[in-house]
C-alpha positions as CSV (number, residue, x, y, z in Angstrom):
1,X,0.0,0.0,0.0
2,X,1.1,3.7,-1.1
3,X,2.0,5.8,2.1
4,X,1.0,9.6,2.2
5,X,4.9,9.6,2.8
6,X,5.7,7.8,-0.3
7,X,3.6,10.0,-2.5
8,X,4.7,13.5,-0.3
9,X,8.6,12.0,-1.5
10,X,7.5,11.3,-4.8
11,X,5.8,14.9,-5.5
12,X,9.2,16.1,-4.1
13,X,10.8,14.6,-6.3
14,X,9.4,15.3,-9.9
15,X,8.7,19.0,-8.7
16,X,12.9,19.0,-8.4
17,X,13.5,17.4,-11.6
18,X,13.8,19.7,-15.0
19,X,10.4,18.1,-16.2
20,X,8.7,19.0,-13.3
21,X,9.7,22.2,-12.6
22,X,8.7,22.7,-16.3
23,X,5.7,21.6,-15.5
24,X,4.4,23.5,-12.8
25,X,6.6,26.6,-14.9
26,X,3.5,25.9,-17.7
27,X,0.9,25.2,-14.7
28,X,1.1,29.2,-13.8
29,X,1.3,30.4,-16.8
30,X,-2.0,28.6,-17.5
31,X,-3.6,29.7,-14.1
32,X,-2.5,33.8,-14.7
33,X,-4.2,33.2,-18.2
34,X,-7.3,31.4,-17.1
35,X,-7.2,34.3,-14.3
36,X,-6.8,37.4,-16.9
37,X,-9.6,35.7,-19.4
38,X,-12.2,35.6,-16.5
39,X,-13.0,39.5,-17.4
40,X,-12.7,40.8,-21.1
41,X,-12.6,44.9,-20.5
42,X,-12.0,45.4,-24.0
43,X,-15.5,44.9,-25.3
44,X,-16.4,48.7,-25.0
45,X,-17.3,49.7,-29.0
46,X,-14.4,51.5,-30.4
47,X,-16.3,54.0,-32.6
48,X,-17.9,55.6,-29.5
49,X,-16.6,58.6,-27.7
50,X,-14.6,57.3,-24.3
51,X,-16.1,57.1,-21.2
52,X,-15.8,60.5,-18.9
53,X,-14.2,60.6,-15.8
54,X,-17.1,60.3,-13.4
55,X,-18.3,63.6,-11.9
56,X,-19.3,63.0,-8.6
57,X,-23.2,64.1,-7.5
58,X,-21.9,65.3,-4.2
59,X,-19.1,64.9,-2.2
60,X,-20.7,62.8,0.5
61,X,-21.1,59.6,-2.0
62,X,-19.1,58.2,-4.8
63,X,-22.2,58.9,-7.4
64,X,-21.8,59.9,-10.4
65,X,-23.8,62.9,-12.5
66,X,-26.3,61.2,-14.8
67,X,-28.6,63.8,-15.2
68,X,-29.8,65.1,-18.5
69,X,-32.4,64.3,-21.2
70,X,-31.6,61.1,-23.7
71,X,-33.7,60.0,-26.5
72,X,-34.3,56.5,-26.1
73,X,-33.6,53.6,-28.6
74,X,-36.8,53.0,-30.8
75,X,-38.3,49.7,-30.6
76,X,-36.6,46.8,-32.8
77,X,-33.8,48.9,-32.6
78,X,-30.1,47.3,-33.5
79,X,-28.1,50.5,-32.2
80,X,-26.7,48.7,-29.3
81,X,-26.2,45.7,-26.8
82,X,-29.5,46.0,-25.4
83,X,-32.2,49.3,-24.6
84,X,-33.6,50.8,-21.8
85,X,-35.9,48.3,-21.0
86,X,-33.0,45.9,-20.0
87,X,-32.1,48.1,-16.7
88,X,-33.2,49.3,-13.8
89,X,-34.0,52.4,-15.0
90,X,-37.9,51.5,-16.9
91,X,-38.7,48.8,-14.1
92,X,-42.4,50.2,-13.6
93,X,-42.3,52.0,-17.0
94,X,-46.3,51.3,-18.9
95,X,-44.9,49.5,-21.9
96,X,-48.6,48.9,-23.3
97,X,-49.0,52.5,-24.8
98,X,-49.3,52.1,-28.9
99,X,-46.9,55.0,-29.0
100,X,-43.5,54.2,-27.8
101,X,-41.5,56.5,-25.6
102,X,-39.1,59.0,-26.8
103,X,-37.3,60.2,-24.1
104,X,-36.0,60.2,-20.6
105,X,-34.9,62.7,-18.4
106,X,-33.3,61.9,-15.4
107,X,-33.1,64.5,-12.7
108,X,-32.9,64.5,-8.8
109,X,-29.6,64.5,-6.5
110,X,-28.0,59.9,-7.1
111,X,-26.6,60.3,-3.7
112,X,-30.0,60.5,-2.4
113,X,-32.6,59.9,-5.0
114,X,-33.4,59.9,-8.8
115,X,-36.6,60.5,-10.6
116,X,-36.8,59.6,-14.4
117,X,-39.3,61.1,-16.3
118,X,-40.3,59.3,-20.0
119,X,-42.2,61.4,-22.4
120,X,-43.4,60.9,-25.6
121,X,-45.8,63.0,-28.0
122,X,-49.3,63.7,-27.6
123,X,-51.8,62.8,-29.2
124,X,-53.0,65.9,-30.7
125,X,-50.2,68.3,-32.5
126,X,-50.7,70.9,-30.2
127,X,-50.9,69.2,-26.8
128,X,-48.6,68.3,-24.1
129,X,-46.5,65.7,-24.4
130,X,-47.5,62.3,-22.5
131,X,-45.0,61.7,-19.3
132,X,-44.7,59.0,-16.9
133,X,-42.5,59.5,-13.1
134,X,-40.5,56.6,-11.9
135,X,-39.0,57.6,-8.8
136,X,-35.8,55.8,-7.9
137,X,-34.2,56.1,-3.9
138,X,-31.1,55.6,-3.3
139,X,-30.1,52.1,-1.9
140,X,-33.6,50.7,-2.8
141,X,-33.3,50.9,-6.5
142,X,-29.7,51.8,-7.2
143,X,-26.8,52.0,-5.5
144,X,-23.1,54.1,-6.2
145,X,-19.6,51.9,-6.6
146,X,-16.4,53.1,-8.3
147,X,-17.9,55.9,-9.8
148,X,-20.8,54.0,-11.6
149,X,-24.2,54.1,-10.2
150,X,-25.4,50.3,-10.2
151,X,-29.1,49.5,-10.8
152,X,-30.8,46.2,-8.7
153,X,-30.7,43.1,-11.2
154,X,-33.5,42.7,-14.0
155,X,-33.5,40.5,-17.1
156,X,-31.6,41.6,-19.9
157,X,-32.4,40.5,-23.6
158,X,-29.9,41.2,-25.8
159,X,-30.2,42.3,-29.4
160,X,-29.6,40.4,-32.0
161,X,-26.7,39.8,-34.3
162,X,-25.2,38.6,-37.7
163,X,-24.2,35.3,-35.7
164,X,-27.4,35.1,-33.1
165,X,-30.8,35.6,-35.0
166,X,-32.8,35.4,-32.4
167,X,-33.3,38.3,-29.1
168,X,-31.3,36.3,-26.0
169,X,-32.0,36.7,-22.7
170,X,-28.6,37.1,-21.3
171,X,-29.5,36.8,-17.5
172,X,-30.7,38.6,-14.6
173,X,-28.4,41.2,-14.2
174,X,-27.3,44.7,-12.5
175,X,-26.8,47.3,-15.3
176,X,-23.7,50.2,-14.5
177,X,-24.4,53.7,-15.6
178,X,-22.0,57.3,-16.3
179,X,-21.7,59.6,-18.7
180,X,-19.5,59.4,-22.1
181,X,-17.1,62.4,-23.0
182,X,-20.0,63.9,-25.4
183,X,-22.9,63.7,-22.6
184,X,-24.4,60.4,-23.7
185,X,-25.7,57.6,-20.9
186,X,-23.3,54.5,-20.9
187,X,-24.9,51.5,-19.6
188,X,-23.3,48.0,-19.1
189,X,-23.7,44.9,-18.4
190,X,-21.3,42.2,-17.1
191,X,-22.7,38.9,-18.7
192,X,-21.2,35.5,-18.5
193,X,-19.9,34.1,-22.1
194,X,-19.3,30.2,-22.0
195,X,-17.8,28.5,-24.9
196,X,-18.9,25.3,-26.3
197,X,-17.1,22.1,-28.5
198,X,-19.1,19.9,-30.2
199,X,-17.4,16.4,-31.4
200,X,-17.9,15.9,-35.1
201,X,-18.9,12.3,-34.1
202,X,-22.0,13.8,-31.8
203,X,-22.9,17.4,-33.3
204,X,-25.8,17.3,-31.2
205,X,-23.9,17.3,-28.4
206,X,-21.9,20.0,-26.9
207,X,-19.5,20.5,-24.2
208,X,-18.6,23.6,-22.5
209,X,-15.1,23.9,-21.4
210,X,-14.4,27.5,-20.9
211,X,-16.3,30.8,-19.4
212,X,-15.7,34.4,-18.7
213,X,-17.6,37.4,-18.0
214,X,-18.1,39.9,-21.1
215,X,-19.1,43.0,-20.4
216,X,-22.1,44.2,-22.9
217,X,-22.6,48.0,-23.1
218,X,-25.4,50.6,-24.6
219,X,-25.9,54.5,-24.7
220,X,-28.9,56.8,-24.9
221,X,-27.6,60.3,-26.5
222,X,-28.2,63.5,-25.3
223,X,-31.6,65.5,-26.5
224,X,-33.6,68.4,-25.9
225,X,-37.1,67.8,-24.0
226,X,-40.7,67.3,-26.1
227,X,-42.3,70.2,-26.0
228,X,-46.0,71.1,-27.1
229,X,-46.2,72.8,-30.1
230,X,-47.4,76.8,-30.3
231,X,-50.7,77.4,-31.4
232,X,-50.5,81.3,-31.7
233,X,-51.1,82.6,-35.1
234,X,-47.8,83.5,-37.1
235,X,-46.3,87.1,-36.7
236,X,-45.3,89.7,-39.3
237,X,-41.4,90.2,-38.9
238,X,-41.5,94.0,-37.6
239,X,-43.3,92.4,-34.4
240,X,-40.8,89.6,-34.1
241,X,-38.1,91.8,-34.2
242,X,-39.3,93.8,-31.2
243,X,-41.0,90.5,-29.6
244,X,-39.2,89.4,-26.2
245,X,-37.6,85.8,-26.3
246,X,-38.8,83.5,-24.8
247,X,-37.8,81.7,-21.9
248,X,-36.5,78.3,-22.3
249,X,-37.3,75.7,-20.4
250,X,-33.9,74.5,-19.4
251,X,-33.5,78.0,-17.8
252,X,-37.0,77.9,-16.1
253,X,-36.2,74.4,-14.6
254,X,-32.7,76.0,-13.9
255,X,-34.4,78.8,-11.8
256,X,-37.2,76.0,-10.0
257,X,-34.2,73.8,-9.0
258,X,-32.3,76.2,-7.4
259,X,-35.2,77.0,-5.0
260,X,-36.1,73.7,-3.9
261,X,-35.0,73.7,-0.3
262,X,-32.6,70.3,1.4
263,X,-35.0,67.2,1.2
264,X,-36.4,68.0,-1.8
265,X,-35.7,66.1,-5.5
266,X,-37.3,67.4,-8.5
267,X,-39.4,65.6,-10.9
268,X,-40.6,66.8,-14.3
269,X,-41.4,70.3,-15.7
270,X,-44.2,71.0,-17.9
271,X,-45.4,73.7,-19.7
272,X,-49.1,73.6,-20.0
273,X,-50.1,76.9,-22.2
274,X,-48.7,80.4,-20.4
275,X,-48.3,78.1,-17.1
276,X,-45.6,75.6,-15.6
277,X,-45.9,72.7,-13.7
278,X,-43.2,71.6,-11.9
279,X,-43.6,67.9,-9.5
280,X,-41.6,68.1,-6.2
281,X,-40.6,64.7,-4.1
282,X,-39.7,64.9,-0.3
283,X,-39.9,62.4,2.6
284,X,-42.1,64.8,4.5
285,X,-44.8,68.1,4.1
286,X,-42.5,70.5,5.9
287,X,-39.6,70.8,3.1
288,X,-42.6,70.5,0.1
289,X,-43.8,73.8,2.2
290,X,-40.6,75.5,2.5
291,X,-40.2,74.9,-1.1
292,X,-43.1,76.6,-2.2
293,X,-42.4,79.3,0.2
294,X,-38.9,79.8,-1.2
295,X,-40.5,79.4,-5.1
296,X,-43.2,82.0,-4.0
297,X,-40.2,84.7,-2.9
298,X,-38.7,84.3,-6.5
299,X,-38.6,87.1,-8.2
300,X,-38.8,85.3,-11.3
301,X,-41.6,83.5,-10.7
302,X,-45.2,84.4,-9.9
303,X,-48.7,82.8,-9.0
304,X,-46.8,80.3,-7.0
305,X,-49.8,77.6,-6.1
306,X,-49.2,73.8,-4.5
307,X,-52.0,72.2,-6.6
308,X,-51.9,68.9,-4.4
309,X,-49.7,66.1,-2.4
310,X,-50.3,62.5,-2.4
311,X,-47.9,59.7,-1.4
312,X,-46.3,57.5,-4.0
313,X,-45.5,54.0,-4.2
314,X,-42.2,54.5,-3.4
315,X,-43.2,56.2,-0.1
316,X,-42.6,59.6,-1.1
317,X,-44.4,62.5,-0.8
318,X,-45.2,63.5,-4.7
319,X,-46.2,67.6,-4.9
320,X,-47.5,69.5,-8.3
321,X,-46.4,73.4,-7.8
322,X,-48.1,75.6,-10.1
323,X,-47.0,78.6,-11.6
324,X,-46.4,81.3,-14.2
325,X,-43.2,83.3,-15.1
326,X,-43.4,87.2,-13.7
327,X,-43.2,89.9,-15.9
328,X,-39.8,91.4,-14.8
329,X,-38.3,87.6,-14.8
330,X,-34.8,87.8,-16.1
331,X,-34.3,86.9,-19.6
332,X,-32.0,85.1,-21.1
């Protein structure tokens, strides 16, 4: 009988002699491959503009800034790895409507909450565009690593390819989001890629013998918000000469923003005729109030009314602030 001793000397042994140490010389170099093939990094699409440095949120959480409108990818869509309905981002999103969504603005402060707002066009050519409200808190829906902010898992389907005719589900997985060097939305996703042999004696059989994780990825570029079309009658050009601009809504939202008091994360903007509607979330009444006190002291602003609270699904308080822009408002 074979002693533990006997094969301890024997190990000894061929790990001293030249084929041995050759051996466990080709072992590593195996093992550091197998280890550096685990992760493929260079999967990002090369035609794309690189990935920014991430601009933190605020300073008290490694978040980055993803806020911004993006148009979304249309359905059947081929642009990319995967759309927005593959992340964490359109879990609750009404996918029945017959029109799809266009856009997505996400605003709010990712260290401590985001709201996504989808819009797409109305149905008559002069009304408002259509928006949905997902609201997002932090460390419930999302959380913040290494500069990416990192969505809970959902199932991903991948588009389709030259090679793969058919839509995949690629798993259940979390989806990473920052911004690219032009403003775009970079999402990825870290699936698992296992390779296959099949024996020309069995093609119907096949073996897996290798696996890594390949890192999928998608963008949503930057665009400007829907907006209703004007209705008022055409203008000869003497009056639209002396005409004064008119505001635009990124610097309305700009000036709404800035007044919303520690608490408070903003929602959509809308402009609904000569009026503004702009949707306030807080964990409480008392910093919805001070809000609307602080929007009703800008000069910019006027008519300042809180059309009516109710408490989400996500636990929040959800406020629509009424209002219209003051005569002396500061123009652009």
């Amino acid at each position: 009988m074979i002693s533990v001793r006997q094969i301890r000397y024997e190990l000894s042994e061929f790990a001293q002699s030249r084929g041995g140490r050759r051996f466990l010389v080709a072992l590593a170099i195996a093992l550091v491959a197998a280890a550096a093939m685990q992760y493929r990094a260079n999967t990002y699409p090369p035609d794309w503009p690189a990935i920014a440095k991430p601009v933190k949120a605020n300073a008290d959480v490694d978040c980055p800034d993803v806020s911004g409108t993006y148009a979304l990818h249309p359905p059947k869509a081929t642009c990319c790895g995967f759309d927005q309905h593959s992340t964490f981002l359109a879990e609750g999103l009404d996918q029945g409507a017959q029109t799809a969504w266009e856009t997505m603005t996400v605003s709010g402060v990712a260290g401590r909450g985001l709201t996504v707002t989808f819009a797409r066009k109305a149905a008559t050519e002069n009304g408002a565009p259509i928006t949905q409200d997902v609201v997002m808190p932090y460390g419930a829906r999302y959380s913040c690593d290494g500069g990416w902010l990192v969505g809970t898992r959902v199932p991903v389907f991948l588009y389709p390819t030259q090679a793969d005719a058919m839509r995949r589900r690629a798993g259940t997985l979390p989806s990473h989001f920052r911004k690219d060097a032009k403003g775009a939305l970079v999402a990825r996703v870290d699936m698992r890629e296992t390779l296959t042999f099949s024996p020309s004696v069995a093609p119907s059989l096949t073996i897996p013998y290798w696996s890594y994780i390949s890192p999928q990825w998608a963008h949503w570029l930057p665009t400007a918000p829907l907006t209703a079309k004007s209705s008022a009658p055409a203008t000869n050009a003497a009056a639209t000469t002396t005409a004064a601009p008119e505001t635009s809504m990124t610097t309305v939202e700009a000036w709404v923003r800035a007044d919303l008091r520690d608490g408070a994360l903003p929602g959509a903007l809308v402009k609904l005729g000569g009026s503004y509607v702009f949707t306030v979330y807080a964990d409480n009444h008392a910093v919805i109030a001070a809000t609307v006190q602080a929007m009703r002291a800008d000069a910019a602003l006027a008519g300042v009314t809180l059309n009516g609270t109710v408490k989400n699904s996500a636990g929040l308080y959800e406020a629509t602030i009424k209002f219209v822009l003051a005569q002396t408002a500061k123009r652009e």
